[in-house]
FIKEBA-637678 format. One line per 3 residues: number of its first residue (from 1); their letters; for each residue x, y, z of C-alpha. Coordinates in steps of 0.02 Angstrom, whole numbers. Layout:
<pts>
NUM> a> X:Y:Z ~ ...
</pts>
This chain:
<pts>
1> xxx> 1621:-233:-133 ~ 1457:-123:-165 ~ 1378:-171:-3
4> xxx> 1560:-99:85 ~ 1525:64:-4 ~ 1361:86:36
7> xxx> 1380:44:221 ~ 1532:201:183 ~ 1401:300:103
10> xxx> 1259:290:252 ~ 1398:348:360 ~ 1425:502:230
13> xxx> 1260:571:201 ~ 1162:534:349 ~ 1021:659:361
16> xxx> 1056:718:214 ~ 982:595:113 ~ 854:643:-2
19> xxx> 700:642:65 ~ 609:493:4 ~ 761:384:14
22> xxx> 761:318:178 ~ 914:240:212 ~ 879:151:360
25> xxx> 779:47:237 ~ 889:46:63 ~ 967:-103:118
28> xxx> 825:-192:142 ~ 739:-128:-12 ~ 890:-194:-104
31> xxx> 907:-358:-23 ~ 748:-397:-61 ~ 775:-355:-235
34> xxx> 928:-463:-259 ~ 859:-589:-163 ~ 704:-604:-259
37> xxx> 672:-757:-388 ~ 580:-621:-500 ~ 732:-544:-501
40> xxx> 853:-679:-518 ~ 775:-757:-637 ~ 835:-605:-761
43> xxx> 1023:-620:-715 ~ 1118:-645:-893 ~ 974:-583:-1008
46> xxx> 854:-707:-930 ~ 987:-870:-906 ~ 936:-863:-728
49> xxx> 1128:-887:-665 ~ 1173:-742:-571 ~ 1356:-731:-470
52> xxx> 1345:-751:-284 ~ 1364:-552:-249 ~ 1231:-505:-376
55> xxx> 1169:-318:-426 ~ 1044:-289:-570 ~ 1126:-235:-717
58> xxx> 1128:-203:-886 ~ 1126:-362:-965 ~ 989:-440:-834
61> xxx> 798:-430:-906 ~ 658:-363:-806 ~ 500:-461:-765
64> xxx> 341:-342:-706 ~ 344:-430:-542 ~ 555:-381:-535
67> xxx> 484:-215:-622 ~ 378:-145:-478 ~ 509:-184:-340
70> xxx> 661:-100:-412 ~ 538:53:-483 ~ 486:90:-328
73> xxx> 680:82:-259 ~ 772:166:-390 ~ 637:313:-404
76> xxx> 684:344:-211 ~ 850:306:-216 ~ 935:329:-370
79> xxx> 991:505:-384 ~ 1065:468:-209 ~ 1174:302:-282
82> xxx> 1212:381:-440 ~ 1268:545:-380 ~ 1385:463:-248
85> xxx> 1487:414:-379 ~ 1499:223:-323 ~ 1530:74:-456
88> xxx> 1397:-8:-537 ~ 1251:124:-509 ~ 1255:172:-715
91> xxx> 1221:-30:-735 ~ 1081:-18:-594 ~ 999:127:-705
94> xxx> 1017:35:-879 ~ 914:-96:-780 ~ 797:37:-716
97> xxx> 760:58:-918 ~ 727:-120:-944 ~ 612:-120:-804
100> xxx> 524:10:-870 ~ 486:-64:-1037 ~ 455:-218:-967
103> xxx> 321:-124:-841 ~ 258:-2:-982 ~ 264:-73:-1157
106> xxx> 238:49:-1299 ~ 75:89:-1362 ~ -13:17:-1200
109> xxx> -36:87:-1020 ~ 96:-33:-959 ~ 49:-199:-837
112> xxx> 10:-119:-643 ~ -110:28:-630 ~ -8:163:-510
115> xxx> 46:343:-509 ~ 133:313:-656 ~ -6:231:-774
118> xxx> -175:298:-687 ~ -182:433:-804 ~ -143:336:-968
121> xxx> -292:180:-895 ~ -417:343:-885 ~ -369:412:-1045
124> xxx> -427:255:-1111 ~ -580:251:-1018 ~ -624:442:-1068
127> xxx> -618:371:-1249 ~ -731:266:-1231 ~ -864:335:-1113
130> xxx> -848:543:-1144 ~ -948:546:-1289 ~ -1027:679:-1368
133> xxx> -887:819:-1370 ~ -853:773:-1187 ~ -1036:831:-1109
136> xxx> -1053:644:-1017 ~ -880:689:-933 ~ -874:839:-793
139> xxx> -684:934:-803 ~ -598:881:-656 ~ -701:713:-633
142> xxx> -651:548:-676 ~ -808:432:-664 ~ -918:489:-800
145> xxx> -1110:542:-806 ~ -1192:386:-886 ~ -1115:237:-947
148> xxx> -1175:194:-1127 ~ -1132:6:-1208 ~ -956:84:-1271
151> xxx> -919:143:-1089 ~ -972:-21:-986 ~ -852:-120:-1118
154> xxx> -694:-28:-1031 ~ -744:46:-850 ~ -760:-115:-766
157> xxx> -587:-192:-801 ~ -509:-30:-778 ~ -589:-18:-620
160> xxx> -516:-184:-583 ~ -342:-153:-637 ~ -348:16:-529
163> xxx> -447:-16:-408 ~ -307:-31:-256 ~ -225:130:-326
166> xxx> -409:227:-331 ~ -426:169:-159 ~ -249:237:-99
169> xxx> -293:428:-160 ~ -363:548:-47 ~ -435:648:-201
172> xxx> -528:490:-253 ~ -674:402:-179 ~ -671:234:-239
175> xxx> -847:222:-177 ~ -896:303:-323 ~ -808:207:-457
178> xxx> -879:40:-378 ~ -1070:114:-380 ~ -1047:166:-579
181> xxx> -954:14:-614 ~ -1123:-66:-565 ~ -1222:60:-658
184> xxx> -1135:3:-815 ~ -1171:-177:-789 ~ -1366:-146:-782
187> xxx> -1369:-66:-980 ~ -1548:-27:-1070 ~ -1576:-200:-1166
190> xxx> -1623:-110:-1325 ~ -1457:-2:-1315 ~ -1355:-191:-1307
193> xxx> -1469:-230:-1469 ~ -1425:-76:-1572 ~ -1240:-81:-1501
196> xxx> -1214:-264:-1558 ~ -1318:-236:-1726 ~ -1200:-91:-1774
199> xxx> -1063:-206:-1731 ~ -1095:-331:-1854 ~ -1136:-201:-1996
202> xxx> -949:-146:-1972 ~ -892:-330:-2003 ~ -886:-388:-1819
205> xxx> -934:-584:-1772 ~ -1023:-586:-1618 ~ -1035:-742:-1495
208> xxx> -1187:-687:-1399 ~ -1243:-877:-1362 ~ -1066:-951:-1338
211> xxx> -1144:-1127:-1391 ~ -1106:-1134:-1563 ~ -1221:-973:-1621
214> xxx> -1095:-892:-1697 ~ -1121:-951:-1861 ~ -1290:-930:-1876
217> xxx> -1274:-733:-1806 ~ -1144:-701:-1952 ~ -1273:-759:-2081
220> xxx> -1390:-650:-2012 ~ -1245:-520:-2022 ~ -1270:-535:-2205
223> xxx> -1426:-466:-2210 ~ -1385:-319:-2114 ~ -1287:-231:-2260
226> xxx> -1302:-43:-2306 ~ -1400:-77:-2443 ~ -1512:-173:-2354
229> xxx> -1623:-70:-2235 ~ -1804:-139:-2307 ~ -1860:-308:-2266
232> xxx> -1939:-342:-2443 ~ -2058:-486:-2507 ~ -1894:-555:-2601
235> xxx> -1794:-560:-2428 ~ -1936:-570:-2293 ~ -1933:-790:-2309
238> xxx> -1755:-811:-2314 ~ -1709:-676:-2175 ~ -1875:-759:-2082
241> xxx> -1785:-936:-2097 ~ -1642:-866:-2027 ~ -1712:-792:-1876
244> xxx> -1797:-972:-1833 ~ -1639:-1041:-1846 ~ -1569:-935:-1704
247> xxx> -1707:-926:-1602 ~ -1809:-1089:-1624 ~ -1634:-1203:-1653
250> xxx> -1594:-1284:-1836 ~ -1722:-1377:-1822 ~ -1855:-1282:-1731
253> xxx> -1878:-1386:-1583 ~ -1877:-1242:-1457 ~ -2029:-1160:-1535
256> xxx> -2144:-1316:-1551 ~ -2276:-1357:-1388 ~ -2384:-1507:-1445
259> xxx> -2461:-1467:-1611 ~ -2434:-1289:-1601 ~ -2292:-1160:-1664
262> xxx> -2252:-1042:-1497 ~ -2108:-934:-1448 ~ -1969:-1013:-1374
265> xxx> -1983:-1005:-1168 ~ -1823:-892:-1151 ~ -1744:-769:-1278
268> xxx> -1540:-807:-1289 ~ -1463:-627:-1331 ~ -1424:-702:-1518
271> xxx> -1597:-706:-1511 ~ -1639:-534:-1444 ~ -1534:-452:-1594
274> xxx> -1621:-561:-1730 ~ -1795:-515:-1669 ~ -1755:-329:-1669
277> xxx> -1683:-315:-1818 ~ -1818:-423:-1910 ~ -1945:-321:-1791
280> xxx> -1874:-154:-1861 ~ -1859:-201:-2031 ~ -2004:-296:-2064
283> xxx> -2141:-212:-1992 ~ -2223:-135:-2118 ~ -2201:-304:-2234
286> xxx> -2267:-396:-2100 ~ -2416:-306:-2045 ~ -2507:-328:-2240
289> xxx> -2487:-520:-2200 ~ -2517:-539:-2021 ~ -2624:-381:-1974
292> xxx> -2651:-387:-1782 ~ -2578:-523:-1759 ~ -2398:-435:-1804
295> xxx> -2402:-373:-1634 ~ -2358:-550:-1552 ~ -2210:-529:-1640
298> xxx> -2172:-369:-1563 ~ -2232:-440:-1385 ~ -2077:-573:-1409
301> xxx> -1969:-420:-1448 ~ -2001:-346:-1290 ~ -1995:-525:-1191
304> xxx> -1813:-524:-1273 ~ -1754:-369:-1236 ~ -1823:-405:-1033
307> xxx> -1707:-568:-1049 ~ -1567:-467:-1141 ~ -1553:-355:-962
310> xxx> -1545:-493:-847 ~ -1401:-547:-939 ~ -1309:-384:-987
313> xxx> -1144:-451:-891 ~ -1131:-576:-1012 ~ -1181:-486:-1155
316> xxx> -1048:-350:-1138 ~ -931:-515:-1101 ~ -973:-571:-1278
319> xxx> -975:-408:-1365 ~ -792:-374:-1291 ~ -724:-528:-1354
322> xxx> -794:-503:-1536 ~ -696:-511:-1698 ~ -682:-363:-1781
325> xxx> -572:-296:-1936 ~ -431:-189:-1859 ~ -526:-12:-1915
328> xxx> -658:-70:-1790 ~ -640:31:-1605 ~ -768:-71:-1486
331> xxx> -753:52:-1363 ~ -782:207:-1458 ~ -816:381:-1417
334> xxx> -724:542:-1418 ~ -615:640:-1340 ~ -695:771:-1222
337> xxx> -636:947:-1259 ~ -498:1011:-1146 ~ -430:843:-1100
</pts>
């Protein structure tokens, strides 16, 4: 039996075990492994019917949660098993590969965040939030200088995919991931308005209300073609209509106080992008038909942009979970020099 041998081998090596094989504790390490349901559950490419002296193999899947036990054990222990020539170590190593593509995936940073995958979840992050040939990144230092729109898309959930493994490393103060993560949460309003604008130029639908919006933003998304950076006299009452729509509801009940035709009490983000954009584009147009009194218009503007901050959390939600065409990196940025 393999338990008999390895009892054998204990005896044989003694101290001379490699040094982060303990083998006071293999056997526990690999009871717990074949006594695990994760584990089990894999026996017989996934039938779940393992025999009553059961060893991982290579015809047993992997789960993640089956992934990070044996990992951890065979990275310790497996030169040791394999070199001691016993039976059934070369099928404990084929299912040491199926862990690790069940654990790492191709083309992603894999499912836990550890010594393993740290560096490939900050890659990701530096691609996003180190900018500008890499000056908003400092060599050697993994929480960046400022976190634009881009950056506060990915930082947060990395942080909260890595933060136990942060926390673990001497050469990391996980203090200072949690402060920026806050930073990133608490982005200029205006910045949120240009970074969702630009979104929707590049053929991204945005649900910035979550309440049925979405339509309305994506016909406003028509207007906001290449070829359509002036708000002329031909446009200006169709792309006006359109802006009531999103801000006032279809049928303007939000905007109406007794007689009178005021600006709806709050501005919802869909809002907030509508105004800027019909702000930026129609201010000269405007300001031949409304003179001074164009300026209420940009007061609004800068009520909606106060509103868009408070709510930047759920903004960045919504601009995370957009649709884009596949060309279409949300996170953007480049990648600093010398990484």
């Amino acid at each position: 039996m393999m338990l008999a041998a390895l009892v054998a081998l204990t005896t044989l090596l003694g101290g001379a075990a490699a040094q982060n094989c303990a083998i006071s504790s293999m056997f526990t390490d690999l009871t717990l492994i074949t006594t695990s349901e994760n584990c089990r559950a894999g026996c017989a490419e996934g039938t779940g019917v393992c025999p009553d002296e059961w060893y991982p193999g290579q015809d047993d899947s992997c789960d993640p949660e089956c992934g990070l036990l044996f990992e951890h054990f065979w990275d310790e222990c497996g030169v040791i098993l394999t070199n001691a020539d016993l039976g059934g170590m070369d099928e404990m190593g084929n299912f040491y590969n199926n862990c690790l593509g069940a654990l790492y995936p191709p083309g992603s940073c894999g499912t836990f965040c550890n010594e393993h995958t740290y560096q490939c979840y900050l890659t990701e992050v530096q691609e996003a939030c180190c900018d500008e040939g890499g000056t908003n990144c400092v060599e050697g230092q993994d929480v960046p200088n400022e976190c634009p729109v881009g950056c506060a898309l990915v930082f947060p959930e990395f942080l909260d995919t890595c933060h136990d493994h942060i926390d673990e490393q001497d050469a990391l103060e996980v203090a200072d991931f949690d402060t920026f993560a806050a930073h990133c949460l608490e982005v200029d309003g205006l910045e949120l308005v240009e970074y969702a604008l630009d979104l929707q130029r590049r053929g991204c639908t945005i649900d910035l209300n979550g309440d049925g919006h979405r339509r309305r933003i994506q016909m406003l998304g028509q207007w906001l073609g290449s070829t359509a950076d002036e708000c002329g006299w031909d446009t200006l009452n169709d792309l006006a209509r359109e802006v009531d729509q999103i801000c006032c509801g279809a049928g303007g009940d939000e905007c109406v106080s007794g007689d009178l035709i005021v600006p709806p009490d709050t501005c919802a983000p869909a809002c907030a992008v509508a105004m800027h954009d019909f702000h930026t584009r129609c201010q000269s147009t405007m300001t031949q038909i409304l003179g001074d009194r164009f300026a209420d218009v940009g007061a609004f503007e800068d009520q909606c942009l106060e509103d868009l901050e408070a709510n930047g959390e759920l903004v960045i939600e919504a601009i995370r979970n957009a649709i884009c065409p596949d060309d279409v990196n949300l996170g953007g940025g480049e990648e600093p020099e010398g990484r």
